[in-house]
Phi, psi and omega in degrees: 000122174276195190281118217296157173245173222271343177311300170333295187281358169266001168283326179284327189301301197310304213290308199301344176272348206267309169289341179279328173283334179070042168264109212298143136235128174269031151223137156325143166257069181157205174227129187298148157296158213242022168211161176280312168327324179292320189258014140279015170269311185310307150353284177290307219260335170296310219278324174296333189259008205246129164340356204181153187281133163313137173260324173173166227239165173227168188236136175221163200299143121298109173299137187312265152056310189235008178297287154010263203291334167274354183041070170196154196233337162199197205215133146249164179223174150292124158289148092017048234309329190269020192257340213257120213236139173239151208262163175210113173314123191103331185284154177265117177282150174276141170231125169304114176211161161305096171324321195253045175202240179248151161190126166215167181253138206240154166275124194220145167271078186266129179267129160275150157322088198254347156213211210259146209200076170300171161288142176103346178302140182284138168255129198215180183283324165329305201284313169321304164289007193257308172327312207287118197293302219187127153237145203216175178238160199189191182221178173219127199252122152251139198218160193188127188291000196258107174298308198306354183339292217274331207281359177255013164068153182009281184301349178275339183254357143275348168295346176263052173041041171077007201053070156240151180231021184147174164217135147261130165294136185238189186266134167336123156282141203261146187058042198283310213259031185221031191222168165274117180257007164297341157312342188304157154267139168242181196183121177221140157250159169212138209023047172099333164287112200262119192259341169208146183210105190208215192213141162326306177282024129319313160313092211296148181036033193017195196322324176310289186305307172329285186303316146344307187281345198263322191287338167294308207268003155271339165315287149333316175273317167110052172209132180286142150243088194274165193278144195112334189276167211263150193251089167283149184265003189109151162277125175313295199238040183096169188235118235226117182288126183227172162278170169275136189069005150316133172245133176247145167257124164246102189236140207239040192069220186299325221254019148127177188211135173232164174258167197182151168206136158270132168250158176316118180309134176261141186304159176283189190256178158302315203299314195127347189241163197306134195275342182224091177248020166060000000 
């Protein structure tokens, strides 16, 4: 990676002191970058400077809107390891998001990994499903200290780590690679209401294809995938804006359901690692 120009790295400043302090900014912090390549550099250089190992990435939809001009149909950011929540049937999980910023709750299809997917690997569609370890249902919480992150488009929501504040891990959908999987069903409420309702083919080319577009494009980027780490695949049925203390139900049929309430993020510890990840 060459050297960040200094617009960049105050961007990167802005974001990475803003999650640590757990603090809104109500301005972009900066001048947006004019390519998504620029705004994965901001990206690798937040992620080096940030406490805790990736575990793993989530991938989201480039509203048609902006496919054109970024020539790209979706995006990632990094999870986090302390970010990463397993679910136990029946607990309401706390999920954490910026009080003074963005938070929404996403219905998510997530892969694990079953071996290791260096730079240099060929990538085919073959090789995705031949990876996949496991696929599960889940969730995805995005939260950002920036409100306005999506209404500035893409590049803005990859210089912010991808807008992600977390996942929770469901359970192996049982008979993933012998099921249609554009049939799952998905579902998310929020305070009792239901704001999105679908299926794995809302996903162009569904969990698969999503793991496809991050194992090419990490290849580009010059970043390994080692086995275990986690894919979320995008949001199903949208990505749906809540408040602190919104309670959501995310339910996938048969194939599992979670409880959730967002609470206010707490400043990081002295130590580095997050004082509230629920």
């Amino acid at each position: 990676m060459h050297a960040l120009t200094p617009n960049q790295k105050s961007i990167s400043d802005a974001f990475v002191s803003a999650r640590r302090k757990a603090v809104g900014l109500p301005e972009y912090p900066g001048t947006l970058p004019g390519s998504m390549a620029e705004g994965y550099e901001i990206q690798d250089y937040s992620i080096a400077r940030w406490p805790d190992a990736v575990a793993g990435w989530k991938i989201g939809l480039v509203p048609p809107a902006y496919r054109e001009a970024v020539g790209a149909e979706r995006l990632v950011g990094p999870v986090f390891s302390g970010l990463v929540h397993s679910h136990v049937e029946g607990e309401l999980h706390d999920m954490p998001v910026f009080a003074d910023g963005f938070a929404a709750v996403e219905a998510e299809f997530i892969i694990k990994l079953g071996r290791d997917v260096p730079v240099g690997t060929q990538i085919t569609p073959e090789l995705a499903r031949d990876v996949t370890a496991s696929l599960h249902v889940g969730v995805e919480i995005a939260s950002s200290p920036f409100p306005g992150i999506n209404d500035l488009g893409p590049i803005c929501v990859i210089t912010d780590f991808g807008n992600n504040y977390g996942v929770i891990l469901g359970p192996e959908i049982e008979g993933w690679r012998t099921r249609d999987l554009t049939d799952m069903p998905a579902k998310v409420e929020i305070n009792g209401e239901t704001v999105g309702e679908t299926t794995a083919a809302a996903l162009p080319g569904g969990p698969l294809g999503a793991l496809e577009f991050i194992l090419r494009l990490m290849q580009v980027r010059g970043i390994d995938l080692p086995a275990g780490t986690l894919i979320s695949t995008g949001a199903v049925t949208g990505v749906h804006q809540a408040e602190v203390g919104a309670k959501s139900r995310v339910s996938f049929g048969a194939d599992g359901a979670f409880d959730l309430v967002l609470s206010p993020l707490s400043p990081m510890a002295e130590s580095g690692s997050t004082a509230a990840n629920g």
